[in-house]
N, C-alpha and C positions, 0 to 999 in steps of 0.2 A: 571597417568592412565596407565593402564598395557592393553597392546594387547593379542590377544591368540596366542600361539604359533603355529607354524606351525605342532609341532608332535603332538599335540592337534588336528587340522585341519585335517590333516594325519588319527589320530585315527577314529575320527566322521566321514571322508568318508570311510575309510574300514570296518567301522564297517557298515554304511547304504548299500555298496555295498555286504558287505555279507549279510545281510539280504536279500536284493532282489537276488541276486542268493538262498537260501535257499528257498525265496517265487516260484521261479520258480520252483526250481524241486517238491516244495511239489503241483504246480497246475498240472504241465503235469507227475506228478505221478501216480494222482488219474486217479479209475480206469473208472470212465465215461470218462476222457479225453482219457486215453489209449485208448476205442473203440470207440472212438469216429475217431481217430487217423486212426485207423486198418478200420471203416464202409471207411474213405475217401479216403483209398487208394485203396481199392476195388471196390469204385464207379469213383472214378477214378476224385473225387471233394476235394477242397478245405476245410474243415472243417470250417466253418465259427466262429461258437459256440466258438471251441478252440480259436480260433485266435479272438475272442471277450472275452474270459476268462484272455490272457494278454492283450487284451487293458483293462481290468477292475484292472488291477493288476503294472499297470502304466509300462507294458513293453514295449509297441512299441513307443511310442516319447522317448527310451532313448536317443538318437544320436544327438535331439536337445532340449532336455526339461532343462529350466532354473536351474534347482534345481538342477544340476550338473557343474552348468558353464555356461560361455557364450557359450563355443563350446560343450555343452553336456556332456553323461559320456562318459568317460575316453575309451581309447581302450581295456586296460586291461582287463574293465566292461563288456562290450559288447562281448570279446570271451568266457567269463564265460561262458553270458547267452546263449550263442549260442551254445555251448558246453553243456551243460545241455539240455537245448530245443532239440537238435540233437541229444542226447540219445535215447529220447523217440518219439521225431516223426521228420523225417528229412524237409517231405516236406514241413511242417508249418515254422520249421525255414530257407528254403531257400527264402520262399515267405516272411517271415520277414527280410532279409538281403535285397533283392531288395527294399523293402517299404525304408530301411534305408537309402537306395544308395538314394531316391528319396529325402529321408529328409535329407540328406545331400549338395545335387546339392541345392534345393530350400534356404539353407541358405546361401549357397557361392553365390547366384544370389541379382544383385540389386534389390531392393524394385520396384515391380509393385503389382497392389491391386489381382489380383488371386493367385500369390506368396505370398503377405504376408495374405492373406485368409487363404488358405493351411497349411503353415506355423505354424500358431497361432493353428492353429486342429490337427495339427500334435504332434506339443509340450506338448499341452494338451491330449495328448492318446485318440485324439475324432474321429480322421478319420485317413485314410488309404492313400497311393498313390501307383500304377505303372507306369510302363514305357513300352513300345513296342519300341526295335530298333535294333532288328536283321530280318532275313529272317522270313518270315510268313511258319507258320507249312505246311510240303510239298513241300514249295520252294528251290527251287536252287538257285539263282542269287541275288547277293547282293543287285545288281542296283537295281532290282525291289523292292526293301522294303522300300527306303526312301518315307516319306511325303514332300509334295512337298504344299507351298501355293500362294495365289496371291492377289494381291490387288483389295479390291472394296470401295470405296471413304474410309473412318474410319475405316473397317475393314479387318481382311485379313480371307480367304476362306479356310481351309485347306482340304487336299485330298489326299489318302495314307491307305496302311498298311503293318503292320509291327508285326512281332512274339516276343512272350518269355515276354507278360505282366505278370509277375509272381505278384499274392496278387491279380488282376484285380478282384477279384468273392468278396471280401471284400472290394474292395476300393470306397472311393469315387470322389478322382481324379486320373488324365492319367498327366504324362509329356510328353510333344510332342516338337516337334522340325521339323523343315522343312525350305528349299531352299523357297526364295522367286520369285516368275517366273517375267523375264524379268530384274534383278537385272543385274548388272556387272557379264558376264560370267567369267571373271580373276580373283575376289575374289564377288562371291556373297554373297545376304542378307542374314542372315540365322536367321529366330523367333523360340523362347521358347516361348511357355503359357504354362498354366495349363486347361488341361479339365474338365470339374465336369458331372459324369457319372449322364444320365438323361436330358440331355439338347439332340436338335434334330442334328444330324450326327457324334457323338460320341458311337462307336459302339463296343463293346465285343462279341464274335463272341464265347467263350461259347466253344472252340477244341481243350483242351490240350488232349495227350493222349500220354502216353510214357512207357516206360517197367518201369523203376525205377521213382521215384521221381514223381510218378502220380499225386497227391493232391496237388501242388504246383498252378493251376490256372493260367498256363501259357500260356493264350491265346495270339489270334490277336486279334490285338485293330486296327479300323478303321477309319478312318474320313471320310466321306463322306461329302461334303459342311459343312461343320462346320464351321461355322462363330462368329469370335471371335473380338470382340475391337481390334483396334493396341494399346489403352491406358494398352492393358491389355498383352501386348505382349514384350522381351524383342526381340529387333531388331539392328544386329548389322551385320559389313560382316564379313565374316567366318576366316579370317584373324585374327582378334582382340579374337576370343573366344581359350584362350591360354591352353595345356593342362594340365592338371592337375597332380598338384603337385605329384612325386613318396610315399608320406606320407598317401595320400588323398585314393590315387588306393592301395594298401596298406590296407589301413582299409576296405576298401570291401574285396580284397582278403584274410587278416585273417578273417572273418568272415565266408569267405567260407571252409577257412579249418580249422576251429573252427566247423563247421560241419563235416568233415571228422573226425574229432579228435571224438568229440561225437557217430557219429557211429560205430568208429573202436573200442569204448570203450565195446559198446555195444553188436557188433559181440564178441570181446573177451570174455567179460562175459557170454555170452551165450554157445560158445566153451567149456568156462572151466565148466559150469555146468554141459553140454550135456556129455563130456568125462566121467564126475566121474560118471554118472548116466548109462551110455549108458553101458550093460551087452552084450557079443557075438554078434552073428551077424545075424545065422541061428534059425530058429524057435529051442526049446527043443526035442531031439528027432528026428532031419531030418536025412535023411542019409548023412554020410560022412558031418556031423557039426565040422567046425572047433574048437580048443579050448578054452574052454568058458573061459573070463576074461573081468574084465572092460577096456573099453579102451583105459582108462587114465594111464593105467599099462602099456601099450604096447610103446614102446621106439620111433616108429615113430612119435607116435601123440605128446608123449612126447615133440620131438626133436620142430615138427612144431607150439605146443603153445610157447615154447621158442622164437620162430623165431617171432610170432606175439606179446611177450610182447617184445622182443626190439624195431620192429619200433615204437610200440605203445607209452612204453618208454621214446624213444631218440623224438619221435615226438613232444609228450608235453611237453618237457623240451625246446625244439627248439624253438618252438613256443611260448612259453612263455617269452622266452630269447630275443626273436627280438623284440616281442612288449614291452616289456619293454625299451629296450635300441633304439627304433626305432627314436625319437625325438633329439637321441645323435649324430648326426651323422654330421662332417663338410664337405668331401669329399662324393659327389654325387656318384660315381662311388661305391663309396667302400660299401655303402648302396645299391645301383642295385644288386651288386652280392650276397651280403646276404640276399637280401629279395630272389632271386631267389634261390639262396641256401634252405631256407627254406622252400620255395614252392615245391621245385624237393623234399626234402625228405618228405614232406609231404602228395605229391602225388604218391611217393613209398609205404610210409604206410598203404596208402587207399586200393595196388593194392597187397602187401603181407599180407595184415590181412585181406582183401575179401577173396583172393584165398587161403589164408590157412584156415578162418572160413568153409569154402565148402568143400575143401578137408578132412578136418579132423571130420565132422560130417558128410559127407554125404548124401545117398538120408534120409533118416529118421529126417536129419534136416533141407531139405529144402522142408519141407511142409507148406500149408499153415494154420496149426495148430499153426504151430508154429514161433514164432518169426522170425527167421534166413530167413526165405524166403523173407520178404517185408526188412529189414535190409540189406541182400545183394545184391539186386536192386537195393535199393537208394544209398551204398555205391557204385558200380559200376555207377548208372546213375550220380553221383556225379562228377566222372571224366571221364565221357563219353568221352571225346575228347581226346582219350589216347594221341594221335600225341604230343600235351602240352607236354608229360614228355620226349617223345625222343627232343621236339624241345628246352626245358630248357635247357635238358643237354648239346646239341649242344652251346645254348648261352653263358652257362658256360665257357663253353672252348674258344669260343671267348673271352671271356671279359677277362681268364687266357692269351690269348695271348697280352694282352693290347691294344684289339680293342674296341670301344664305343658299348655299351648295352643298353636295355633300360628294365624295367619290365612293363609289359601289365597286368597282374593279371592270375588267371586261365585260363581264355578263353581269346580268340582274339589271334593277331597276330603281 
């Protein structure tokens, strides 16, 4: 009896993964999705529709859906689609990388029944999840954002809120997490559940609002008295919840600059069009017009589309090269500094192929006629936290002097 081989195996999943990246860009091609795209980021919402056009198209459980593996697809898979998806609309695929971060926690978590509820909807591209666990929109102070719960006979009470539920306008459950009150102050109790929006003190609060990356539905999410099962809660001290693996944080952070890679594709695209197309500068006939030529002729612009296809370039070549080789790796350390290697120039990318798409088209292409304007928002809102790229670099050089490192992903500290 003859088995299949493995370049066989190999074959039938590159060939099903390129399919589904081709089915994604032919959805967020079409041109309802496009305005659809453009109506949400003007409104300053989520596009729900879109982001129900891949869940009909088996995109958002990729990260735990069986038909890829016990652990999902592959990482590979996932920067495609994210890269494609971030071509054409940034914000839907950031609020999609969060939903994955959600569907990813929920499968490294022991079996409790709102977990494996979730879970099972997740897989099946039937529901959605977020998470809130940063500073609520507005706020300053860390302290104030965690949820905090406490015990009443069987259940626990939770109470809190917290910013940056991104997908929240689609989803149907919240992950939460919260101090259990009166626990061991030295290492306190610390519960996970799952919310399911809809039930009474589970609250979306409906106030994202940002220059770039609007549509992404990154509200507060709050608990007021929420009252959940302990059978439904995992409860352990804070101690024991160990952190996650540099592999794990990793595939959230390429997926986020799987995003930057998509839009920097896309600012470039637009650049190189806008140049061939873009004729003088001054009306026909004004006085004292300078001399009329296309732009693309002119050695400056030249020089700076140059400048934006190498990081572009060397970007996706980087990028690609880490995920692939990222499960090779026997020395911990020596994978810290590559993943952060590839993060610093990834995040250089983002910040010379914005500032060159703007520079080089100017005010006539950041209108909001046209593309360029809501594209270099979201690339900018993308790495909003510029500080990340001076404080990578700094890391770098630590870990060059042989002192211990660690990688955090884009944001945090």
């Amino acid at each position: 009896m003859f088995g299949t081989s493995s370049s066989a195996i190999d074959d039938d999943r590159g060939a099903l993964e390129d399919a589904l990246v081709d089915r994604v860009r032919e959805i967020v091609g079409a041109p309802d999705y496009l305005q659809r795209a453009v109506d949400a980021d003007r409104a300053g919402q989520l596009s729900i529709d879109n982001v129900r056009a891949l869940q009909e198209a088996g995109i958002t459980g990729l990260v735990v859906d069986p038909r890829f593996g016990p652990n999902g697809a592959r990482l590979e898979l996932v920067v495609r689609v994210m890269e494609a998806l971030a071509y054409r609309d940034a914000s839907t695929s950031v609020a999609l990388n969060m939903h994955w971060l959600g569907g990813r926690t929920l499968a490294r978590l022991p079996s409790f029944p709102r977990r494996d509820e979730a879970l099972a909807a997740i897989a099946a591209h039937e529901a959605l999840i977020c998470g809130a666990f940063s500073i609520p929109t507005g706020g300053l102070d860390s302290r104030k954002a965690a949820l905090t719960c406490r015990e009443a006979g069987d259940d626990l009470v939770f109470n809190g809120r917290a910013g940056f539920g991104s997908m929240s306008d689609a989803a149907s459950y919240a992950m939460l997490g919260g101090t259990v009150a009166g626990s061991d102050a030295s290492d306190p109790a610390f519960a996970i559940t799952v919310g399911r929006f809809g039930e009474p003190g589970l609250i979306n609060h409906h106030n994202w609002s940002a220059m770039g990356m609007r549509a992404t539905a990154s509200n507060d999410i709050e608990c007021r008295d929420l009252c959940i099962p302990k059978s439904d809660c995992l409860i352990a001290p804070m101690s024991s919840f160990k952190a996650r693996r540099q592999t794990e944080t990793a595939a959230v952070a390429f997926g986020i600059t799987a995003i930057w890679l998509g839009l920097s594709q896309a600012a470039f695209d637009f650049t190189v069009d806008y140049t061939q197309n873009r004729y003088g500068y001054m009306a026909s006939g004004t006085f004292n017009a300078s001399a009329s030529q296309y732009r693309a002729d002119e050695a400056w612009a030249q020089s700076a589309i140059g400048n934006m296809d190498h990081w572009l370039g060397t970007g996706r070549v980087l990028l690609r090269d880490m995920v692939a080789r990222l499960n090779d790796y026997a020395d911990e350390s020596v994978l810290t500094r590559d993943l952060l290697r590839t993060l610093f120039h990834l995040r250089r990318m983002s910040e010379e192929v914005a500032m060159g798409a703007m520079k080089t088209c100017g005010a006539h292409g950041f209108v909001t006629e046209r593309p360029l304007e809501r594209i270099f928002r979201d690339l900018i809102g993308g790495i909003v936290m510029a500080w990340k790229t001076d404080q990578i670099q700094q890391t770098l050089g630590i870990g060059a002097l042989g002192r211990p490192i660690t990688f955090t992903g884009p944001a945090g500290s």
